[in-house]
Every structure is written in structure tokens, then in C-alpha cells.
C-alpha positions as CSV (number, residue, x, y, z in Angstrom):
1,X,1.8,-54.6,12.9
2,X,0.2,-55.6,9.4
3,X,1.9,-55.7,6.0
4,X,0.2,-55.8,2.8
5,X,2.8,-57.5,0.3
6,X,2.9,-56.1,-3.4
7,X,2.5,-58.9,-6.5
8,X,5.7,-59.6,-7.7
9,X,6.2,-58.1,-11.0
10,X,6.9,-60.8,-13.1
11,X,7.7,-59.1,-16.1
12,X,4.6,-61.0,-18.3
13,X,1.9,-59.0,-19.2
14,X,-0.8,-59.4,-22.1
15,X,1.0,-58.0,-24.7
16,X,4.2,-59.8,-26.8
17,X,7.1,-57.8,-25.9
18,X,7.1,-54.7,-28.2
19,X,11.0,-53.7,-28.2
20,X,13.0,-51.5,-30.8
21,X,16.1,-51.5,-32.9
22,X,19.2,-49.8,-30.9
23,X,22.9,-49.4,-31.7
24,X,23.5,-51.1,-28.7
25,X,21.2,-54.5,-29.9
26,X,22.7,-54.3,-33.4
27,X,26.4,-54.3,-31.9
28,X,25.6,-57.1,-29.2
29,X,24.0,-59.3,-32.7
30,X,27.3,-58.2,-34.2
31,X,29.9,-59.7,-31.6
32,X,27.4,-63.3,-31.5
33,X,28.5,-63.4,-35.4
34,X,30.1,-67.3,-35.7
35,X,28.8,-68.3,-32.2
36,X,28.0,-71.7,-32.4
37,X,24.2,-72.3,-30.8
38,X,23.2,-74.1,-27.7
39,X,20.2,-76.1,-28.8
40,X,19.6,-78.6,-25.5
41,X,16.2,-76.8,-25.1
42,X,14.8,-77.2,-28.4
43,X,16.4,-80.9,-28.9
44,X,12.9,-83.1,-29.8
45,X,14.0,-86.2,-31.4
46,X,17.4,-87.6,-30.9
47,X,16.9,-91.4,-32.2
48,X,15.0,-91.9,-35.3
49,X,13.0,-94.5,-34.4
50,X,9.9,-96.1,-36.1
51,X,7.6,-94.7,-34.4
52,X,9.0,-90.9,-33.8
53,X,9.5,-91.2,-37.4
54,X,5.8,-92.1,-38.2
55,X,4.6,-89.7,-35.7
56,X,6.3,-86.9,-37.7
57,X,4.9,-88.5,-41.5
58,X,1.2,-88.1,-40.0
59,X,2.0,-84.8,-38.4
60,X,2.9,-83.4,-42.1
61,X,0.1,-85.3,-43.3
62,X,2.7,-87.5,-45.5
63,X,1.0,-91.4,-45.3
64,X,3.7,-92.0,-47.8
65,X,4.2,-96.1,-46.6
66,X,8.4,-96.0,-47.4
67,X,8.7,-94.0,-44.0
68,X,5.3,-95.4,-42.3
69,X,4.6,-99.4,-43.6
70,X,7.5,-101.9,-42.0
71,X,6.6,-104.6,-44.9
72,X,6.4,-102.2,-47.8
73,X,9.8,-100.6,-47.0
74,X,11.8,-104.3,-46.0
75,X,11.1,-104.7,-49.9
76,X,12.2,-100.9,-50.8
77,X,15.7,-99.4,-51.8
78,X,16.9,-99.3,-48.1
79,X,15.3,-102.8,-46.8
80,X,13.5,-101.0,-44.4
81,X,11.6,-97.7,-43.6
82,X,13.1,-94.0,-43.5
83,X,12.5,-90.6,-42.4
84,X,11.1,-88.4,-44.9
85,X,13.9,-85.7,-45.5
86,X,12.4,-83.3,-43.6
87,X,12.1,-85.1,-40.4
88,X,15.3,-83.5,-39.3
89,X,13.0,-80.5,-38.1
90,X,11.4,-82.9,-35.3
91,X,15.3,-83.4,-34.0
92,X,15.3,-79.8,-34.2
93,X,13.6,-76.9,-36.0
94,X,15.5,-74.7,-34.9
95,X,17.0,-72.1,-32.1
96,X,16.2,-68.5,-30.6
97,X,18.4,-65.9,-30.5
98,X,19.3,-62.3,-29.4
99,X,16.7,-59.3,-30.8
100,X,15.4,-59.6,-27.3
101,X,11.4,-58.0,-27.1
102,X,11.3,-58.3,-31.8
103,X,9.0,-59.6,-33.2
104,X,10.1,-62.7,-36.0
105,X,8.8,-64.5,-39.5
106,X,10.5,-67.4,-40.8
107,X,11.6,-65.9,-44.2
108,X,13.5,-68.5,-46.5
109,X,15.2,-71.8,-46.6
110,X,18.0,-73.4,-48.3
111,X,18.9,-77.1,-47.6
112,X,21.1,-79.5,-48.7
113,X,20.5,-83.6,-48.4
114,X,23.5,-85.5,-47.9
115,X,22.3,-89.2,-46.2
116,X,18.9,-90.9,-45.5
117,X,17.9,-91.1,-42.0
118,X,17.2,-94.6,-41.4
119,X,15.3,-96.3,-38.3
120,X,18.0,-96.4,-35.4
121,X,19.7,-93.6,-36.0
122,X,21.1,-90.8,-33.7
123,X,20.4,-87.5,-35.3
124,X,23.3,-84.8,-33.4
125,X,22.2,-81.1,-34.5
126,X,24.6,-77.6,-34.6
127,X,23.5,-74.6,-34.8
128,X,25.8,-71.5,-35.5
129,X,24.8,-67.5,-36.1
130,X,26.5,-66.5,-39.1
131,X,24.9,-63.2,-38.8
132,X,22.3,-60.5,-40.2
133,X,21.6,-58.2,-43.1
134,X,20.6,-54.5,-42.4
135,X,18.2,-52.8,-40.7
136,X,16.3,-52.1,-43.5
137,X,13.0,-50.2,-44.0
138,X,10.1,-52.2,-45.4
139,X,6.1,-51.7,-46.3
140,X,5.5,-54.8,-44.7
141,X,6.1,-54.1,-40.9
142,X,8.2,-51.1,-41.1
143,X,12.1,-51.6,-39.9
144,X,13.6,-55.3,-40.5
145,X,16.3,-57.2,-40.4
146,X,17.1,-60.6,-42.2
147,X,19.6,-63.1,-40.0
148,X,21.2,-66.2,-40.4
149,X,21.3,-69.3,-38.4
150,X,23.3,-72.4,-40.1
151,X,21.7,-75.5,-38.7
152,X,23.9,-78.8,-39.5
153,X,22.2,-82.6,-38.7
154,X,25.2,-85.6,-38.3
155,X,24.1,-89.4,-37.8
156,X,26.0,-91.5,-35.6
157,X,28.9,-92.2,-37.7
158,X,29.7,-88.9,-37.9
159,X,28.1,-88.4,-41.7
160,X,26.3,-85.2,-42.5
161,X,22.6,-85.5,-43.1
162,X,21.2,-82.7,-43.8
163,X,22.8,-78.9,-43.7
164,X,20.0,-76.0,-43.6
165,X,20.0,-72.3,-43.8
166,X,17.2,-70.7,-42.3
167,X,16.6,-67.4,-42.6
168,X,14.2,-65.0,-40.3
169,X,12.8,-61.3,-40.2
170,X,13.0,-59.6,-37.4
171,X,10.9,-56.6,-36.8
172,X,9.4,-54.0,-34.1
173,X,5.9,-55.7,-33.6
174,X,4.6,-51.9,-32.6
175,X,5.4,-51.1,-36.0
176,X,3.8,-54.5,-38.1
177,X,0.5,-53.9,-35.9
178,X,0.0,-50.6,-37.5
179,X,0.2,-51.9,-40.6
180,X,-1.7,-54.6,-40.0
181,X,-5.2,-53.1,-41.2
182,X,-3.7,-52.8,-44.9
183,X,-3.3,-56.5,-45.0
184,X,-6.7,-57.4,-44.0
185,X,-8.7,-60.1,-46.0
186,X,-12.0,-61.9,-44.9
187,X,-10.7,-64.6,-42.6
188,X,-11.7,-67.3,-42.1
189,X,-12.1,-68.1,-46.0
190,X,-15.4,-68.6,-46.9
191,X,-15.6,-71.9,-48.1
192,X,-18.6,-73.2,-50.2
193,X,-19.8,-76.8,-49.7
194,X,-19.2,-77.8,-52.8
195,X,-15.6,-76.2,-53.0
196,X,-15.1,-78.1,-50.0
197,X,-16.1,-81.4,-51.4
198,X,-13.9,-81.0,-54.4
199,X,-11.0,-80.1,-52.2
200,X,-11.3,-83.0,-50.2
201,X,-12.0,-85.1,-53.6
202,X,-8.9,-83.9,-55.1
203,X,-6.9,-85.1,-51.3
204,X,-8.0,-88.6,-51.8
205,X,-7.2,-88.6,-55.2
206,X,-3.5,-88.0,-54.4
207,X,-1.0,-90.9,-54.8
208,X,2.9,-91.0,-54.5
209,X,4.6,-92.2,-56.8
210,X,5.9,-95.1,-54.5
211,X,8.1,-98.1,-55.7
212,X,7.6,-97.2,-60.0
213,X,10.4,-96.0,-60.4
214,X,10.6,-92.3,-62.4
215,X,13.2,-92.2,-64.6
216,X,15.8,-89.2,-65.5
217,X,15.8,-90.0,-69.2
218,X,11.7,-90.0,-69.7
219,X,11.4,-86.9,-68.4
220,X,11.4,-83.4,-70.1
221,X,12.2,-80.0,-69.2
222,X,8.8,-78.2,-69.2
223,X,7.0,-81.3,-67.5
224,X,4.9,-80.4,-64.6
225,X,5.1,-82.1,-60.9
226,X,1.6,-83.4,-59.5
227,X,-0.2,-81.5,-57.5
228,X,-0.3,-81.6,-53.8
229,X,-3.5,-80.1,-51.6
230,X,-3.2,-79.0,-47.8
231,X,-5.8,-77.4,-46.4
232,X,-8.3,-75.8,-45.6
233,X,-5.4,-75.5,-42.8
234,X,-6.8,-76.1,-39.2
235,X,-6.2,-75.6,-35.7
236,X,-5.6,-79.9,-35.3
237,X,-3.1,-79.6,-38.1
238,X,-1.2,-76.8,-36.1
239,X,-1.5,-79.2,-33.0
240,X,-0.4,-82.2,-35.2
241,X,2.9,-80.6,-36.6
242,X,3.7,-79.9,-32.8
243,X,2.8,-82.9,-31.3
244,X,4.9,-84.6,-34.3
245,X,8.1,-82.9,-32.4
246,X,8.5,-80.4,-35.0
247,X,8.8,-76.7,-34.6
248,X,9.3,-75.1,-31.2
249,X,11.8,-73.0,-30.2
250,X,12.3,-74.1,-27.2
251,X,10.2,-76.5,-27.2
252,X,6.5,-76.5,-25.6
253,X,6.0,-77.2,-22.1
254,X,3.2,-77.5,-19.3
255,X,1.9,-76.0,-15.6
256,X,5.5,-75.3,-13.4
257,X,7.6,-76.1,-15.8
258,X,6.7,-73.8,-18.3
259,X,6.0,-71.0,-15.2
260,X,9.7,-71.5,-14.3
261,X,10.7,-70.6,-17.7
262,X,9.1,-67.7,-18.3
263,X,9.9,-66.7,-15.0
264,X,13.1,-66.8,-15.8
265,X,12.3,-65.3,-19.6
266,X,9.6,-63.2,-19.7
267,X,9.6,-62.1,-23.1
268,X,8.9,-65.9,-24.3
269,X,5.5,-65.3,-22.8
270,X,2.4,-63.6,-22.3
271,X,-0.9,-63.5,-20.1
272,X,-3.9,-64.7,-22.9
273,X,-6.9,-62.0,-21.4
274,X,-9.3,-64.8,-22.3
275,X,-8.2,-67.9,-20.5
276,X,-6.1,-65.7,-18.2
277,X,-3.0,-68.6,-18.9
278,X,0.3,-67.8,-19.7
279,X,0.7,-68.5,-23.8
280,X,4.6,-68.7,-25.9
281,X,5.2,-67.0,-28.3
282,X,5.0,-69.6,-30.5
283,X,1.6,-69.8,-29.7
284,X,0.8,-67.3,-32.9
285,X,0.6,-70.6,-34.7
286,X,-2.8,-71.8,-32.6
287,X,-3.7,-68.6,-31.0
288,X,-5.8,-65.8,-32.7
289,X,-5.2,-63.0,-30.0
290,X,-1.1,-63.7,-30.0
291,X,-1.6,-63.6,-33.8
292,X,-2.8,-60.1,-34.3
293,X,0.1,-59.1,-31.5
294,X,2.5,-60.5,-34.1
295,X,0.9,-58.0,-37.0
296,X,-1.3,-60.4,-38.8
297,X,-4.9,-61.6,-39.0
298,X,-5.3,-65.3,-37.5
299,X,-3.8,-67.6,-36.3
300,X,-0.9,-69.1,-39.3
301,X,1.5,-71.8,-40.1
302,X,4.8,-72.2,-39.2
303,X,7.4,-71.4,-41.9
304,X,9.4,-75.0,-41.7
305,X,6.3,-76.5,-42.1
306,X,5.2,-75.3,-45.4
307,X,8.6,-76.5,-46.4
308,X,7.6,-80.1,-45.5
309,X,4.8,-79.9,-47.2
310,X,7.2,-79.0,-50.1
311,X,9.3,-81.8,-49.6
312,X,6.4,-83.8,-49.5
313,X,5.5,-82.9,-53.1
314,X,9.0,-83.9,-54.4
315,X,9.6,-87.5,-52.5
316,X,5.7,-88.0,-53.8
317,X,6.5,-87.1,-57.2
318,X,9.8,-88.8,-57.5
319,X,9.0,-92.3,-56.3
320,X,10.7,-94.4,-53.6
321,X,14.6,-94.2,-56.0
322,X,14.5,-90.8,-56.4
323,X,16.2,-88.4,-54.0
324,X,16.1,-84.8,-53.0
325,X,19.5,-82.5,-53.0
326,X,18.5,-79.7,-52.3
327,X,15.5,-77.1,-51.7
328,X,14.7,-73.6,-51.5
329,X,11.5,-71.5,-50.3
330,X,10.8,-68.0,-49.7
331,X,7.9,-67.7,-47.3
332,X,5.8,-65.1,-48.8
333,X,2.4,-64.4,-47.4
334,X,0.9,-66.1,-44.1
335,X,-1.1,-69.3,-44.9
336,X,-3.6,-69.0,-42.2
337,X,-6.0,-70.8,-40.7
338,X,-8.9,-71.9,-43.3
339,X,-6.5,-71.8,-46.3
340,X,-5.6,-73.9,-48.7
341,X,-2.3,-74.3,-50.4
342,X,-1.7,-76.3,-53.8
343,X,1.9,-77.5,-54.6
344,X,3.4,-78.2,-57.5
345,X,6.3,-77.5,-59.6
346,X,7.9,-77.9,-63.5
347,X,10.9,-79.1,-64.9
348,X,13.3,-76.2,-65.9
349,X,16.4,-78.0,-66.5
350,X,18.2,-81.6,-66.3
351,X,21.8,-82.6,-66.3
352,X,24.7,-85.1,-64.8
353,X,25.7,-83.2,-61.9
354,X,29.3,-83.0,-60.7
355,X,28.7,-85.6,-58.1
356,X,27.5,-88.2,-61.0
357,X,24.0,-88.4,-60.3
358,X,21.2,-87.7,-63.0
359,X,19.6,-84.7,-61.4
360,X,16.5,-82.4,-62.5
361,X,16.1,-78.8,-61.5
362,X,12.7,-77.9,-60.6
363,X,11.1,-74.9,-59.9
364,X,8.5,-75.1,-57.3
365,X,5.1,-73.1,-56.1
366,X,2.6,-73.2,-53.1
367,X,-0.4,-71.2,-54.5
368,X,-2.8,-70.3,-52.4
369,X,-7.0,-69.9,-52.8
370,X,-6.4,-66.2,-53.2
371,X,-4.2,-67.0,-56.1
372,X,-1.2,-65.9,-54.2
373,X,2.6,-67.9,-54.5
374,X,3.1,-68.3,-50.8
375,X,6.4,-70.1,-51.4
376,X,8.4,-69.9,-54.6
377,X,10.8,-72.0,-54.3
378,X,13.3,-74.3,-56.5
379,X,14.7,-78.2,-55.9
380,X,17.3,-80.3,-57.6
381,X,16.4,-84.4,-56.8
382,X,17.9,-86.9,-57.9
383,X,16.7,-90.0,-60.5
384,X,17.5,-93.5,-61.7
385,X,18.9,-93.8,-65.2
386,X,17.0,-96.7,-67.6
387,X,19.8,-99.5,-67.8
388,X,21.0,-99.3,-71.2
389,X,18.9,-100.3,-74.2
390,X,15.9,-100.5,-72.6
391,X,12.8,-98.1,-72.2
């Protein structure tokens, strides 16, 4: 006697999981509200060390030498080199959870800076839900929601770091691919030689600030930040800001470990009809055909790390004594492959906060070649004052 045995259905097909919106998924989100997060599987960095920390500078595209040159830093404010503030995203970007088969955009940030991270230092994250707003109806991709996850980064000796709010869409992908023709723009960007050459002339042009220090009392309200270029965005950047430790939730993996995972979680996969491998969903970020499953065109950045690039903009404006307090961005658009993003910001106010320090608020911008603001945003950093009686 002969048996024929049936494929086992594993659950992963070549489509992202398309689910829906139920009473029953909005009151399961409900009860989660104050859970605090496990994050072991999306845990990259633990110990800032000199080179995780440079690997993360290059991966941002930040050659800034306070976090990357040992003998330019031993002569800096902290006597040696530290993270750039936004390295807490390769100790963790951040954390899934619930909306099981949605479909998600990162949608804003807000962070607070409360210590450097210097060389040596073990970065502990938390993660806590603190819940969601609606569902709402939208143009964008039809039925959404807007949740909450309250990430919090403590050193070794117990001292907060860093304390960041990030916000993310959730929507029913079935619904943003219909909708997807009505965003459609010639992709990728048509770049001219010569636009291309300026771009590029404009990169190299770029400077930070570095160990001059900027002071709080020679600058004006209405003075404008300099201006930062990314771009034109490629699939090596993507790679870059990965292999940096930065970004995935969980993190990547290869071959049977990453079969044994999305064995045991389908919906964090699917089968790519081209190469026939299994693909995360993450892979939106590198991956054209997982891209236009998600509702949009191409492949597109990840929404933390525009807001490095943003950080990147202040600490290279500020100088090596300045600090950063706090950010915001709203991600607004996709910057997709073959874009380029310009990022500046102006001087709307200036004051001695309640904390002491001499601090500027800024209002920021990442415009984009289609002259669109893909990340309004605002920042308060920090300055040295001019001793007194001297200029």
C-alpha cells in the first residue's frame, strides 16, 4: 500500500497577510494597554562599543569624527568618542505588536535626550503599549488606527538616556493597495546628469560644525540651520542602515533560523514569486514586490531612519558643545528609492529653559525633489553661553 503525503500548509503564501479590523482585535489591543514589551528578539546592540558605535555613524551616513575618530574625540568635551543620539535605535528600534495580518507605517516621533552614550556603555531598553487612537477612516489607505509604544533606553548606572514615543498606522493592506494607483509618481526619479553632479557636489560640500563652538547668544530667531542632502536613496543605503543594527523588528535572520520563525509566525513572512525565498516583512524597505503589497510604489525608507538623518542635521549644525533635548517628526510621504531629501530647519525661538540650560527651539523640514515636506518636525538643543564680556 502507497501513500501520497500532502505539503504541509505552512501558512506563507506570496501575498503579506491581508487581515481586517474586528471588535474582537480592537478589544484584545485594548486589554494589552500598559503591557510592558518583551524586546529579546529585536535587542541589536547591548554595549556601545567603538566599533558598533562607528558601524551605526556610517550606516546613517554621519562621518561626524566626535562618534568615529579616537584622537579627535580624546581632545573633545567627553575625552573620548560617543554615540550620536540616535544610536539608541541600533540597541533597539523598536518592537511588534498585536494587529495580527495589518498592515503598518511608522507615523511620528517624539524623543527626549537625557545622557550621552559613551564607549563602554550597556544600553538596557523597555518597551511598554500605552495604547491606540481610533479606527478612523482615512483617504490614504482607507481604515487606520494610530498606536503607541513608549520605548525607554537606561545605561548601566541606572540613568535614563533617551525616552522615545513612536507612533505607527495601522491599516488593512487590501484597502491601501486600492488606493495605491492615486498615489502613483514616475519612480525611479529621473535624474539628470548634471542634477546628479550638483547633488553629489553639494554632499561633499557638507561640514559639521565640529569642535567651534556655536554659541546661544550669537544666534537669532529667524536664522536658518545648514543644509543636509541624502540621497538619491539606494538599495546599499537600505542594506547599510540594517547592517548598522538599526531597524528590525525582530531582527533579520538567515536559512533555518529564519524558516523556524516564520514557521512558527507566518504572518512575518512571505514567499517572493521571483526568487521563490521566503522575504519579512520588513523587507518593504529593499524589496519592490513586498513594497506594492504594503500600498506603495517601491521599495522606501524606514521611518526611524529619516529621523537620524534629522538628528544628523542638528549634532552637525550645533558643533561638538551643543546638545539635543528633544525631537519631533511626522513621517509624511514615502521617501523611496531614487529620492533625495534636503534637511534643514530655522530658529523660531530661544530661551533659558527650566533645567538652566540655554536652549533654541527649531523648527525642522525634510523636503524632498518633488518639493514635498516628508518630515515636519521641531527640536530644542542645547548651547554654550559666551563667558561673560567676551564675543
Amino acid at each position: 500500500m502507497t501513500t501520497t503525503e500532502t505539503p504541509q500548509d505552512t501558512g506563507i503564501g506570496k501575498e503579506l497577510a491581508t487581515g481586517k479590523f474586528t471588535d474582537e482585535m480592537l478589544a484584545q489591543m485594548r486589554e494589552l494597554i500598559g503591557t510592558e514589551l518583551r524586546t529579546d528578539a529585536c535587542v541589536n546592540n547591548e554595549y556601545a562599543t567603538r566599533l558598533a558605535i562607528l558601524r551605526f555613524a556610517e550606516g546613517i551616513g554621519d562621518d561626524n569624527p566626535l562618534w568615529t575618530d579616537e584622537a579627535y574625540a580624546a581632545s573633545g568635551p567627553f575625552g573620548g568618542i560617543i554615540a550620536p543620539p540616535s544610536f539608541i535605535f541600533a540597541c533597539l528600534g523598536s518592537v511588534q505588536v498585536g494587529w495580527r495580518g495589518l498592515g503598518g507605517f511608522h507615523a511620528e516621533t517624539d524623543m527626549t535626550f537625557h545622557a550621552p552614550i559613551k564607549v563602554g556603555d550597556k544600553i538596557t531598553a523597555r518597551v511598554w503599549f500605552d495604547g491606540f487612537d481610533g479606527p478612523t477612516d482615512s483617504s490614504f489607505g482607507g481604515r487606520r488606527i494610530k498606536d503607541y509604544l513608549r520605548q525607554e533606553y537606561w545605561n548601566q548606572d541606572g540613568v535614563l538616556v533617551a525616552r522615545f514615543i513612536c507612533s505607527r498606522m495601522r491599516f488593512e493592506r487590501g484597502e491601501m493597495q486600492k488606493r495605491r494607483t492615486s498615489r502613483t509618481i514616475e519612480l525611479p526619479h529621473p535624474w539628470s546628469e548634471a542634477e546628479l553632479e550638483r547633488i553629489e557636489e553639494d554632499i561633499l560640500a557638507e561640514t559639521p560644525r565640529g569642535a567651534v563652538p556655536r554659541y546661544w547668544d550669537d544666534v537669532q530667531v529667524g536664522d536658518e540651520l545648514d543644509t543636509l542632502t541624502k540621497g538619491p536613496i539606494g538599495l546599499t543605503d537600505e542594506i547599510a542602515y540594517v547592517a548598522s543594527g538599526a531597524a528590525p523588528v525582530p531582527r533579520l535572520s538567515a536559512h533555518g533560523v529564519a524558516l523556524r520563525r516564520y514557521r512558527k509566525h507566518p504572518k512575518w513572512a512571505f514567499r517572493d514569486p521571483s526568487t521563490h525565498a521566503l522575504e519579512p516583512v520588513y523587507s518593504v524597505h529593499y524589496n519592490d514586490y513586498a513594497a506594492k503589497l504594503q500600498g506603495a510604489q517601491i521599495a522606501y525608507d524606514v521611518g526611524i531612519q529619516r529621523t537620524c538623518w534629522q538628528l544628523h542635521s542638528l549634532t552637525h549644525w550645533i558643533g561638538d558643545t551643543g546638545s539635543v533635548k528633544a525631537v519631533h517628526g511626522q513621517y509624511r510621504a514615502h521617501v523611496y528609492l531614487s529620492d533625495v531629501v534636503r534637511l534643514g530647519g530655522k530658529v523660531v525661538g530661544k530661551e533659558i529653559d527650566a533645567d538652566g540650560d540655554a536652549v533654541l527651539h527649531l523648527e525642522t523640514w525634510a523636503h524632498n525633489q518633488r518639493e514635498q515636506n516628508c518630515m515636519p518636525g521641531t527640536a530644542t538643543v542645547a548651547l554654550p553661553r559666551r563667558a561673560e564680556g567676551t564675543v
